[in-house]
VOGU-137513 format. One line per field, with one value per residue: residue number from 1; residue in three letters; x, y, z of N, C-alpha, C in turn. Coordinates in nm, 2 decimals. Example, Ala and Ser with C-alpha at 12.3 -4.5 7.8 and 13.67 -1.06 7.14 Angstrom:
<nodes>
seq 1/2
type ALA/SER
n.xx 1.32/1.28
n.yy -0.57/-0.22
n.zz 0.78/0.71
ca.xx 1.23/1.37
ca.yy -0.45/-0.11
ca.zz 0.78/0.71
c.xx 1.32/1.29
c.yy -0.33/0.00
c.zz 0.78/0.79
</nodes>
This chain:
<nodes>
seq 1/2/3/4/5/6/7/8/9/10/11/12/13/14/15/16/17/18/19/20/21/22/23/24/25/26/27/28/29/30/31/32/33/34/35/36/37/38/39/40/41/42/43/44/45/46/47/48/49/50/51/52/53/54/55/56/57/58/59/60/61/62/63/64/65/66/67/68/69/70/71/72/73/74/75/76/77/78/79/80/81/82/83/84/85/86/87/88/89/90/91/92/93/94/95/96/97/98/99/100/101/102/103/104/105/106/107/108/109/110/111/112/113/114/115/116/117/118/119/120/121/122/123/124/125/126/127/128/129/130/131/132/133/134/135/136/137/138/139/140/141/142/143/144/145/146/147/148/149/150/151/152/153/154/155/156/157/158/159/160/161/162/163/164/165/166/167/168/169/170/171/172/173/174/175/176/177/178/179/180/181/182/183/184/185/186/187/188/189/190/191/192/193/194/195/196/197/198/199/200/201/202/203/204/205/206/207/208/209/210/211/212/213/214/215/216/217/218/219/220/221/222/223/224/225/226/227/228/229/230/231/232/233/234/235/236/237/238/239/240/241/242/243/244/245/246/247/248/249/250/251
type UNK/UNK/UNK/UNK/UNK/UNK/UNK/UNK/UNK/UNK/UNK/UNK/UNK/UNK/UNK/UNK/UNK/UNK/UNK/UNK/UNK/UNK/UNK/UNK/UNK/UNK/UNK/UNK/UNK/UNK/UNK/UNK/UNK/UNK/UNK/UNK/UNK/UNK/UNK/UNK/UNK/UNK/UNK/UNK/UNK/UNK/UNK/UNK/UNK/UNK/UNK/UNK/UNK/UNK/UNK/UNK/UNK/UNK/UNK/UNK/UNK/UNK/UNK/UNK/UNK/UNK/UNK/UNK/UNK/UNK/UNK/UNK/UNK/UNK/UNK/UNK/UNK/UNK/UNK/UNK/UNK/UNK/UNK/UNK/UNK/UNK/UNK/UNK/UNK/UNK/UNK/UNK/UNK/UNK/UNK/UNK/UNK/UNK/UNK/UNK/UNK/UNK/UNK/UNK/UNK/UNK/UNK/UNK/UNK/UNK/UNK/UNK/UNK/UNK/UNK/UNK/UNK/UNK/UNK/UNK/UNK/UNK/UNK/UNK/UNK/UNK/UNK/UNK/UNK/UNK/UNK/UNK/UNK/UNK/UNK/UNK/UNK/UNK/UNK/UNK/UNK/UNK/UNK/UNK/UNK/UNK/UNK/UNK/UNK/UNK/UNK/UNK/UNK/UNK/UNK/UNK/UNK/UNK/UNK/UNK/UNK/UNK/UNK/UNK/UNK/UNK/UNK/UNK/UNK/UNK/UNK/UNK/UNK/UNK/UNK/UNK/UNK/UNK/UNK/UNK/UNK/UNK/UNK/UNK/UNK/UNK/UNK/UNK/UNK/UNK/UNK/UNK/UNK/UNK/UNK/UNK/UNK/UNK/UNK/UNK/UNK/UNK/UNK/UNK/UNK/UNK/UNK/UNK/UNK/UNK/UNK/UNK/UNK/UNK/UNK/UNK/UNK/UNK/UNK/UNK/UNK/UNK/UNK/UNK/UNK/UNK/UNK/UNK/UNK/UNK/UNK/UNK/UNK/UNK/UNK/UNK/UNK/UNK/UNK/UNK/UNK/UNK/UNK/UNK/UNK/UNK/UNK/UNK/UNK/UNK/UNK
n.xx -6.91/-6.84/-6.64/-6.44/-6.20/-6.01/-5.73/-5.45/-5.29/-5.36/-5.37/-5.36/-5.70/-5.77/-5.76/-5.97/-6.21/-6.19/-6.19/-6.48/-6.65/-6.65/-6.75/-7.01/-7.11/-7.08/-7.25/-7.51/-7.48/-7.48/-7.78/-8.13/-8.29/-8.41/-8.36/-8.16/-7.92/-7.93/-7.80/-7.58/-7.42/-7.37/-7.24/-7.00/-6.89/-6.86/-6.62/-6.49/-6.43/-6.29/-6.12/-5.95/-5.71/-5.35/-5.14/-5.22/-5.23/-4.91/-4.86/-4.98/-4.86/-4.57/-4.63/-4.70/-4.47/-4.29/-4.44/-4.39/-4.10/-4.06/-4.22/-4.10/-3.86/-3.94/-3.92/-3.69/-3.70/-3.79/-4.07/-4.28/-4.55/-4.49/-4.62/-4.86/-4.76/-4.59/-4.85/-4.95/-4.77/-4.77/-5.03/-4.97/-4.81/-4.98/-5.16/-5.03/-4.93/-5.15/-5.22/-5.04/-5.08/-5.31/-5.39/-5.35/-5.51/-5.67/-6.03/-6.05/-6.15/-6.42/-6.46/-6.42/-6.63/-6.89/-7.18/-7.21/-7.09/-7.26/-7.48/-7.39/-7.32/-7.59/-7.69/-7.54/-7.68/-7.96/-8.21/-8.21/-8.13/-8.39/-8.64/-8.72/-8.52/-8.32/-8.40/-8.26/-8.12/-8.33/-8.45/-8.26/-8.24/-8.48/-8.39/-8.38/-8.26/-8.03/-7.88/-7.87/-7.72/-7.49/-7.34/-7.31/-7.05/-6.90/-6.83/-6.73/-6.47/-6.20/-6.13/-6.09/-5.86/-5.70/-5.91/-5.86/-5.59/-5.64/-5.81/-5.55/-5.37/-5.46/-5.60/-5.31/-5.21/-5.42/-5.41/-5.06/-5.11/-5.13/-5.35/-5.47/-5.59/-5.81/-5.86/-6.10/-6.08/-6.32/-6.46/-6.24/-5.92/-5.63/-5.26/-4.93/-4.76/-4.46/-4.37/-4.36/-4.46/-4.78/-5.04/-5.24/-5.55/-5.72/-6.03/-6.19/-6.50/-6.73/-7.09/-7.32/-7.25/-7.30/-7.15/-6.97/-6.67/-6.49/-6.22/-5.84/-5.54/-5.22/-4.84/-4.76/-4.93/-5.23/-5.57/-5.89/-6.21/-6.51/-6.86/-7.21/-7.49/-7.84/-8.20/-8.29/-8.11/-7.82/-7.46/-7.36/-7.11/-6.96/-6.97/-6.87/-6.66/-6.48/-6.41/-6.21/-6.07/-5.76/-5.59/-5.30/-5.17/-4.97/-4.70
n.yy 4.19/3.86/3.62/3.30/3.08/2.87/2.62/2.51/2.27/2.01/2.06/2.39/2.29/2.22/2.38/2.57/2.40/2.39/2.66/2.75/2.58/2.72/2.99/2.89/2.77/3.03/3.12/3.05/2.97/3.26/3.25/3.19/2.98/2.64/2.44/2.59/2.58/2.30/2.29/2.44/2.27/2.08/2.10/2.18/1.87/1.83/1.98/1.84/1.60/1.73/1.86/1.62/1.55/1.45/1.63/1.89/2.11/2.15/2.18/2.38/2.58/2.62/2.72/2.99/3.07/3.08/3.26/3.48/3.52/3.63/3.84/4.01/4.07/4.27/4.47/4.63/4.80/5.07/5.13/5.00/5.04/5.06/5.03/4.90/4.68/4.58/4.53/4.32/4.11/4.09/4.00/3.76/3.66/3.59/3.44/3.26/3.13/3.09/2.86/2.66/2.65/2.52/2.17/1.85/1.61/1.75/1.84/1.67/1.68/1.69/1.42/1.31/1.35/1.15/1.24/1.40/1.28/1.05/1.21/1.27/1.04/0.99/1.19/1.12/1.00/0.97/1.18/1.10/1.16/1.26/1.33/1.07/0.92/1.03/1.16/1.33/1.52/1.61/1.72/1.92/2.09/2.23/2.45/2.80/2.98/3.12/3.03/2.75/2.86/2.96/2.70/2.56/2.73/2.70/2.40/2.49/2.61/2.49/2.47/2.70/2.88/2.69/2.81/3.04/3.06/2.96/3.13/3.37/3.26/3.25/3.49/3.60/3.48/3.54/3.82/3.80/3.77/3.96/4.13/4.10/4.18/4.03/3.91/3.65/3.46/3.36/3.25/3.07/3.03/3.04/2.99/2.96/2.86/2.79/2.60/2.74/2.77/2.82/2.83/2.91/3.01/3.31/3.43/3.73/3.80/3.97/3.98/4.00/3.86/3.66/3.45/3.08/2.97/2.71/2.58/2.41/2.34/2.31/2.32/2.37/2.47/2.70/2.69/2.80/2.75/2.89/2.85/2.92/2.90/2.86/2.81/2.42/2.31/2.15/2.34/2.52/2.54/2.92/3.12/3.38/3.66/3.70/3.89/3.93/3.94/3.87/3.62/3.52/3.37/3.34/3.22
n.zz 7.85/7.82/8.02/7.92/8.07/8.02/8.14/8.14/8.25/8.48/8.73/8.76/8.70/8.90/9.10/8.97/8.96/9.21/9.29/9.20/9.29/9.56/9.50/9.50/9.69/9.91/9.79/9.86/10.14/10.23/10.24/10.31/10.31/10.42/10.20/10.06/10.19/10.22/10.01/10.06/10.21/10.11/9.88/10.00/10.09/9.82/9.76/9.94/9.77/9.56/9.61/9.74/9.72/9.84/9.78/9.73/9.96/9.94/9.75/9.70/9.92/9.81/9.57/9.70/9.80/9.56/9.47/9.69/9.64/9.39/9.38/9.57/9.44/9.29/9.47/9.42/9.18/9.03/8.92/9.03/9.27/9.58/9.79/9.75/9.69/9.91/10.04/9.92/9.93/10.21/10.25/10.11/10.28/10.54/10.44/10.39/10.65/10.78/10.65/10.68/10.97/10.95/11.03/11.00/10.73/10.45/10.51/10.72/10.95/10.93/10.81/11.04/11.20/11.27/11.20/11.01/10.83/10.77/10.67/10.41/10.30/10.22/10.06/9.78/9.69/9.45/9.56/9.83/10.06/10.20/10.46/10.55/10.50/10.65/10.97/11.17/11.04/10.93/11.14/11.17/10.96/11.04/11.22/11.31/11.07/11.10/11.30/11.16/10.99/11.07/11.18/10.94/10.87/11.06/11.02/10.77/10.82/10.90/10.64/10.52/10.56/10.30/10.09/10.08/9.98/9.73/9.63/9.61/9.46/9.20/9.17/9.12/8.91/8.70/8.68/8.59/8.31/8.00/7.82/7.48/7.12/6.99/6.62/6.53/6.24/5.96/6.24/6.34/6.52/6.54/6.67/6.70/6.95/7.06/7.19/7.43/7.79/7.95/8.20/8.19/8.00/7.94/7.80/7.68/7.54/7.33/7.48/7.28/7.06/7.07/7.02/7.05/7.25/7.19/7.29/7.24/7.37/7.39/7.46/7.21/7.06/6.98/6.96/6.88/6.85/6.72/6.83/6.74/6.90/6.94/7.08/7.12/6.92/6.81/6.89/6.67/6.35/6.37/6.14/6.11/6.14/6.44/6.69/6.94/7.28/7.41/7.69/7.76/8.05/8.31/8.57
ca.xx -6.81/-6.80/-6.50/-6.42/-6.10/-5.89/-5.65/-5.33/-5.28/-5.42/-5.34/-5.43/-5.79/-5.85/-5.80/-6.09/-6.28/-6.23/-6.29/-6.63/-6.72/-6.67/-6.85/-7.10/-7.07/-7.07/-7.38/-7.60/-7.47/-7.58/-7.92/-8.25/-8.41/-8.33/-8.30/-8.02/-7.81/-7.90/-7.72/-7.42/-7.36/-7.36/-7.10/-6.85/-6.88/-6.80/-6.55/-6.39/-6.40/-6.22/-5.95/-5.87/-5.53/-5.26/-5.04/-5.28/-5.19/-4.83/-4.84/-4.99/-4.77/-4.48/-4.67/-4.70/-4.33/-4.23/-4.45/-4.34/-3.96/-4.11/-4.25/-3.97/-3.79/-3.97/-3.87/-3.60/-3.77/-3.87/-4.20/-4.37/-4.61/-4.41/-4.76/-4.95/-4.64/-4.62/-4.99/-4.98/-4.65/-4.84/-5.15/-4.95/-4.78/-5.14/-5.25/-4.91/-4.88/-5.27/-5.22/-4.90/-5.15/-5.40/-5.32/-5.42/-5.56/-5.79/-6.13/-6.03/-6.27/-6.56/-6.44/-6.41/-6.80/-7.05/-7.34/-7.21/-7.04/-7.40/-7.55/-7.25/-7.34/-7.72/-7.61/-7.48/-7.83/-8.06/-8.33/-8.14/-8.14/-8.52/-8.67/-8.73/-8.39/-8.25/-8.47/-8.22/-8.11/-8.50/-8.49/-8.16/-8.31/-8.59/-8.33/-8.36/-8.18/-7.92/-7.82/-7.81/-7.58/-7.37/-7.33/-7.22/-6.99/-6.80/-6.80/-6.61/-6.36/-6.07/-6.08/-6.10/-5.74/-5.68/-5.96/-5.79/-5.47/-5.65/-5.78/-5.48/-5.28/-5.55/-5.58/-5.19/-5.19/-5.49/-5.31/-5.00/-5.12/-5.15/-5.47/-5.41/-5.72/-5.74/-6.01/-6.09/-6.15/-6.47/-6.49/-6.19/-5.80/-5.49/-5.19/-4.82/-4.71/-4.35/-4.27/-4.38/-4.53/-4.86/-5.07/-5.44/-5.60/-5.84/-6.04/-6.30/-6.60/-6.90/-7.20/-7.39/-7.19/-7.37/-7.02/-6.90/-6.57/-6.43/-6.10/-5.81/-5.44/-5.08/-4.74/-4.73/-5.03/-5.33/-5.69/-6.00/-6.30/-6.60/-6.97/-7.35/-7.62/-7.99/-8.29/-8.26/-8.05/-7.69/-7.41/-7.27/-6.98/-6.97/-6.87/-6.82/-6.52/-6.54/-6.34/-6.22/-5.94/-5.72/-5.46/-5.21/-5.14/-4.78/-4.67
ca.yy 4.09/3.72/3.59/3.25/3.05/2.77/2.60/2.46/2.17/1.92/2.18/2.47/2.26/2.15/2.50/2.66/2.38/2.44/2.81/2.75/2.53/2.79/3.07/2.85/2.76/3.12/3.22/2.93/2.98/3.39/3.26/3.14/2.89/2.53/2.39/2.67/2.56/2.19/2.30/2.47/2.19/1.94/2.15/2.11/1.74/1.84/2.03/1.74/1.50/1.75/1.87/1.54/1.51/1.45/1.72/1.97/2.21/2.13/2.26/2.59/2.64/2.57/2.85/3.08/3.13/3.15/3.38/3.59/3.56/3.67/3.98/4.07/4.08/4.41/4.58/4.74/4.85/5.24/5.15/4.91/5.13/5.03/5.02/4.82/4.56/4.53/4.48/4.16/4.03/4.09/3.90/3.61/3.54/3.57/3.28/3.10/3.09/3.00/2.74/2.57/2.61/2.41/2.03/1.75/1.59/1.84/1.81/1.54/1.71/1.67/1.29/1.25/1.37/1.09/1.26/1.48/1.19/1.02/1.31/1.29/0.95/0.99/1.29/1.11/0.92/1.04/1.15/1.01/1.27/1.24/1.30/0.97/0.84/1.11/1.26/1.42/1.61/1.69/1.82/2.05/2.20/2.31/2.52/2.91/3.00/3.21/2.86/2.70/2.94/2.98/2.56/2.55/2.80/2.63/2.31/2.51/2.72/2.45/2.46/2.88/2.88/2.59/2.88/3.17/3.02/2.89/3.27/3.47/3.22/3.22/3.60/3.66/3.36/3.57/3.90/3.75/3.82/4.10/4.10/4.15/4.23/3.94/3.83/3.49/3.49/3.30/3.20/3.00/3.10/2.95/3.07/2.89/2.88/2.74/2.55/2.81/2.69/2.86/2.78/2.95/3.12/3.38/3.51/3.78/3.87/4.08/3.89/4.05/3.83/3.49/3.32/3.03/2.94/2.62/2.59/2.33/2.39/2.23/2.33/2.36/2.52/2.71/2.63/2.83/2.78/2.98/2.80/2.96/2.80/2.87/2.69/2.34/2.28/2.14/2.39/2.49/2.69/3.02/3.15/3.58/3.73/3.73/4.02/3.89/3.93/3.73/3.64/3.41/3.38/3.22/3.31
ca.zz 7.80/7.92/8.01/7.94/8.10/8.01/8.20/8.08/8.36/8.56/8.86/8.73/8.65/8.98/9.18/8.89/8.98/9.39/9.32/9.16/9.45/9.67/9.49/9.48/9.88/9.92/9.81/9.93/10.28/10.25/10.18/10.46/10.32/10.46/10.06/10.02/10.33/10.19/9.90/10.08/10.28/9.97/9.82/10.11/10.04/9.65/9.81/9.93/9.66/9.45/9.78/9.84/9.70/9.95/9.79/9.69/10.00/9.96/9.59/9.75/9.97/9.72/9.47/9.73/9.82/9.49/9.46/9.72/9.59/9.28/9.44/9.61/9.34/9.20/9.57/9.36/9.10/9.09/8.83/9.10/9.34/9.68/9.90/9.68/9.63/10.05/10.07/9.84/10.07/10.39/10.24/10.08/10.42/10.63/10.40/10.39/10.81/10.83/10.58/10.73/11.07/10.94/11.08/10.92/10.59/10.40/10.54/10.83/11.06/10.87/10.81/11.17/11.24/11.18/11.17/10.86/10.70/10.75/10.53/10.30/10.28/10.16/9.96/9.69/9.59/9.40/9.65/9.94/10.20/10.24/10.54/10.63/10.57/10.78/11.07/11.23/10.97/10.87/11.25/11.18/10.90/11.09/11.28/11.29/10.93/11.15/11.33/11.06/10.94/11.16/11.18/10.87/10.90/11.19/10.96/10.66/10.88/10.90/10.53/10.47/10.50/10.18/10.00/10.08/9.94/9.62/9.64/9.58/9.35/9.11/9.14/9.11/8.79/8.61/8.67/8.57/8.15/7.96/7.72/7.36/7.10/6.82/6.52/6.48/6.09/5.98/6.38/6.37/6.54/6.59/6.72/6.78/7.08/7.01/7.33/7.61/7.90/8.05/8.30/8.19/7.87/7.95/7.63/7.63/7.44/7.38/7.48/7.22/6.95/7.11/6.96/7.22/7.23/7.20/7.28/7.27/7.36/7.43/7.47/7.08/6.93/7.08/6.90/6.92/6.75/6.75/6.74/6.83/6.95/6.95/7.11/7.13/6.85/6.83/6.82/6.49/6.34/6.36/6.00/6.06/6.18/6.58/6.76/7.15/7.37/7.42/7.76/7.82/8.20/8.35/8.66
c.xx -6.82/-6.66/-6.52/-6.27/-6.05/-5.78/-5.56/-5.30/-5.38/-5.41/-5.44/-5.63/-5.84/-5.87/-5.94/-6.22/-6.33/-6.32/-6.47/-6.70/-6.74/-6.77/-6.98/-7.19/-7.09/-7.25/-7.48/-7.59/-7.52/-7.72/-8.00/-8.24/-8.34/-8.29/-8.14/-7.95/-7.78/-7.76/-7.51/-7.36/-7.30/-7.27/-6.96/-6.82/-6.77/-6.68/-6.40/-6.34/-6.29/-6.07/-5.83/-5.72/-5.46/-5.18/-5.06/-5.21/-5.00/-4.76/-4.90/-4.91/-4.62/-4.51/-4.65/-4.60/-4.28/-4.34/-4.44/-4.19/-3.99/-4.12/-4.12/-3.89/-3.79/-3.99/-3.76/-3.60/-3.87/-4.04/-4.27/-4.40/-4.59/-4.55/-4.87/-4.85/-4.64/-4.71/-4.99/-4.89/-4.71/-4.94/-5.09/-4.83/-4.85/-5.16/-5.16/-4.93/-5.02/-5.26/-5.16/-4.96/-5.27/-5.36/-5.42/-5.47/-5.69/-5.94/-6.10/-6.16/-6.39/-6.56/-6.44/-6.59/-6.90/-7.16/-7.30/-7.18/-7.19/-7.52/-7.51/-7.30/-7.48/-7.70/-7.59/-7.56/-7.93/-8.19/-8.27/-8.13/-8.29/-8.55/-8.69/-8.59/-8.33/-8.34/-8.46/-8.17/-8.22/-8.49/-8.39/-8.22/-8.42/-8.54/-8.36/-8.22/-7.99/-7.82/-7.74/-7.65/-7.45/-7.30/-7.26/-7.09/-6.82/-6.75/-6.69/-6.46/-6.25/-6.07/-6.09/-5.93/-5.65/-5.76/-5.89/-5.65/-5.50/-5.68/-5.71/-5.40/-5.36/-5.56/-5.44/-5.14/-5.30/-5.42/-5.17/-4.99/-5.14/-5.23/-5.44/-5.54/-5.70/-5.88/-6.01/-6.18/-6.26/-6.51/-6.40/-6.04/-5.76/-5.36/-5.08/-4.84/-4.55/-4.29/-4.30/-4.49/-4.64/-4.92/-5.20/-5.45/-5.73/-5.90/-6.21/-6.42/-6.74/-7.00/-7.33/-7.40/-7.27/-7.30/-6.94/-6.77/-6.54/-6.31/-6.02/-5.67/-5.34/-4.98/-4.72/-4.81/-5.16/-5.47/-5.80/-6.10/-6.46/-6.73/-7.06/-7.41/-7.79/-8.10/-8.22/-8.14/-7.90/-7.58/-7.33/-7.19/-7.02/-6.93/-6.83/-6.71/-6.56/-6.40/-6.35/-6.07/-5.88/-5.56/-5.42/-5.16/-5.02/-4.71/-4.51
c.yy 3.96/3.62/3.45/3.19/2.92/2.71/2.48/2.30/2.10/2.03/2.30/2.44/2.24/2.23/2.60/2.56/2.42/2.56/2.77/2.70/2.63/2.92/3.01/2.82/2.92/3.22/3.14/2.95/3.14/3.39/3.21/3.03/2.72/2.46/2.48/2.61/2.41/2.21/2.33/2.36/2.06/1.99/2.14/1.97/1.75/1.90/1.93/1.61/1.59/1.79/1.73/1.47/1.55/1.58/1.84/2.09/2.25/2.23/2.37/2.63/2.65/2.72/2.93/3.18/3.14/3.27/3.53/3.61/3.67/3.86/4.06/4.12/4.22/4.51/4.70/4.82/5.00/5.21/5.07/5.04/5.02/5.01/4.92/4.66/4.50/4.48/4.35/4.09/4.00/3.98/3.78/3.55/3.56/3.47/3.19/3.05/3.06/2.86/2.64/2.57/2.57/2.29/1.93/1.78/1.67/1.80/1.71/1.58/1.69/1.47/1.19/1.27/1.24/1.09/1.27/1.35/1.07/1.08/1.31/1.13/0.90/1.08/1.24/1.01/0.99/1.06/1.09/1.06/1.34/1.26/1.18/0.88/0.93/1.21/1.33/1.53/1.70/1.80/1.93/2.16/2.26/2.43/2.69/2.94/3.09/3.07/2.80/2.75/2.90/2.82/2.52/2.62/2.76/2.48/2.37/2.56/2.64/2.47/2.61/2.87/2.81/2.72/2.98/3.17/3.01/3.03/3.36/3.37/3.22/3.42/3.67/3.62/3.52/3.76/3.95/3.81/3.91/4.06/4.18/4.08/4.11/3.94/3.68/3.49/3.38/3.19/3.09/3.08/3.02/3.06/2.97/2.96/2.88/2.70/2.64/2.77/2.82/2.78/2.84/3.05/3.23/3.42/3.57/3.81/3.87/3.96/3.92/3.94/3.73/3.36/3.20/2.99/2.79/2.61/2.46/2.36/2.34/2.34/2.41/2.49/2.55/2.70/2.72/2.84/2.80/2.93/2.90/2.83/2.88/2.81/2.56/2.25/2.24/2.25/2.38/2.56/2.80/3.10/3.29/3.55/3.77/3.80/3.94/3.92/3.86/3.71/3.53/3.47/3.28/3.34/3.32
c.zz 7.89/7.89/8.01/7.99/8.06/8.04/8.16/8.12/8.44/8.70/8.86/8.73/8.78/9.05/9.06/8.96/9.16/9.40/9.25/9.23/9.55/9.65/9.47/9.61/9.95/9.96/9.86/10.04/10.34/10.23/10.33/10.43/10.33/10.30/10.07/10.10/10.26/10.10/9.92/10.12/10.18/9.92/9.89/10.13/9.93/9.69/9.81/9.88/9.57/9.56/9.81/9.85/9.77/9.92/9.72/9.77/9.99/9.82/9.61/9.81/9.89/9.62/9.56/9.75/9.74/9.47/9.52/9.69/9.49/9.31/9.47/9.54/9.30/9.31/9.51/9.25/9.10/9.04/8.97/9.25/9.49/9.78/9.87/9.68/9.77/10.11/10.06/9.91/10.15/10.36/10.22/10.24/10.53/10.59/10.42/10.56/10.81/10.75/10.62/10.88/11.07/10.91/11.02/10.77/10.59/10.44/10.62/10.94/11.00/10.84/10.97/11.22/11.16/11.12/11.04/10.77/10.67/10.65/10.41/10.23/10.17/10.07/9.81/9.60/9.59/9.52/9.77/10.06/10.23/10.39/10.66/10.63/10.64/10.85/11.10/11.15/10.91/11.00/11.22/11.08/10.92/11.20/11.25/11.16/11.02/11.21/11.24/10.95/10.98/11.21/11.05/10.82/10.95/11.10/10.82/10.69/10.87/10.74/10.44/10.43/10.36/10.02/9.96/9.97/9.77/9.55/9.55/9.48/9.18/9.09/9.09/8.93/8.66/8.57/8.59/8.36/8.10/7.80/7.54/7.23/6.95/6.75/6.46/6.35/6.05/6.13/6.42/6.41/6.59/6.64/6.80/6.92/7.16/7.13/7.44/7.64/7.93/8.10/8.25/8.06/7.96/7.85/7.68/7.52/7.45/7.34/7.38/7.08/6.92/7.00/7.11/7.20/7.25/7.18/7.33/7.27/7.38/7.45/7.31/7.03/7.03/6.99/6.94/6.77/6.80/6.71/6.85/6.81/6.97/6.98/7.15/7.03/6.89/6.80/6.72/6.46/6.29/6.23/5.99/6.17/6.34/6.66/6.93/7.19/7.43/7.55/7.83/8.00/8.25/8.45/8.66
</nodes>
């Protein structure tokens, strides 16, 4: 199955895009080769072009707590597995107290380093982080891959706690729906909405079908329409009956 997502909000839009930065920061930085590292490092830039809103952590911390009221809530409740419910407490106030102990504007330490913001700098032209316009950085990436590592590492750590946060809200948000089995009739589906608010679509389906989803949604009315694609060609609409699953998310 390939899951695609859709997010409701300007909010919602900007933590899919963080996370995808970071699974992407993730795996570049478990890799050797000095390119890969280039790449992680370039990402903690992208990082913080998309971070940089003043009241990004402020709206995490804000989610978090309700979401631990939230939680709490279902303490009294015999159906809710009492060890599993305490786990998710404990974790969402590990991230809240690292989060509200990380000081300063998002990525400031990295704004305060020359060198990096000198890489950051070349970074952002085509070809621009060339050996000859930067030496020193040609010499770093000649560093032992472990180094290296572990260098960039030290440069993401003030901003783990901001991921961790983005993390669990995004896991608690996707959780949050309950998936329900639809057919979009010759590859097209609609579906009121009638005024309720979510925050993310999730919609499954079998990768076998090779139907893509295009989707468009409001407050009002939710929209999906179903095109393939083949080769070079432009995609087109899908005209059979496409089987997917379908989940609204609202925390």
């Amino acid at each position: 199955m390939i899951v695609y997502e859709y997010p409701f909000n300007e909010r919602i839009r900007t933590l899919l895009r963080l996370e995808d930065l970071y699974e992407k920061f993730a795996f570049f930085l478990n890799q050797s080769h000095p390119l890969q590292h280039h790449v992680a490092l370039s990402t903690i830039f992208e990082m913080l072009e998309v971070a940089g809103r003043a009241d990004l952590k402020s709206d995490l911390l804000q989610e978090l707590e309700r979401q631990k009221q939230t939680l709490l809530s279902f303490k009294s409740n015999p159906n809710v597995q009492a060890e599993r419910l305490d786990a998710v407490l404990a974790e969402v106030d590990r991230i809240s107290t690292a989060l509200i102990a990380a000081q300063g504007k998002t990525g400031q330490h990295i704004r305060e380093n020359e060198w990096l913001m000198s890489i950051r700098g070349r970074t952002i032209i085509p070809g621009g982080a060339c050996e000859f316009d930067l030496p020193s950085y040609h010499a770093w990436q000649q560093h032992p891959a472990e180094q290296r590592g572990q260098d960039i590492s030290n440069w993401f750590a003030p901003l783990a706690p901001l991921f961790d946060a983005i993390g669990i809200v995004l896991r608690l948000l996707r959780e949050s729906g309950r998936s329900t089995k639809m057919i979009a009739q010759a590859g097209s589906y609609q579906q009121m909405l009638q005024g309720k608010v979510y925050q993310m679509l999730r919609l499954s389906i079998d990768e076998s079908l090779a139907a893509i989803p295009e989707i468009s949604a409001n407050k009002y009315m939710l929209w999906v329409r179903f095109m393939s694609q083949g080769g070079e060609v432009k995609p087109k609409s899908y005209e059979n009956d496409v089987p997917f699953e379908l989940t609204l998310c609202n925390f």
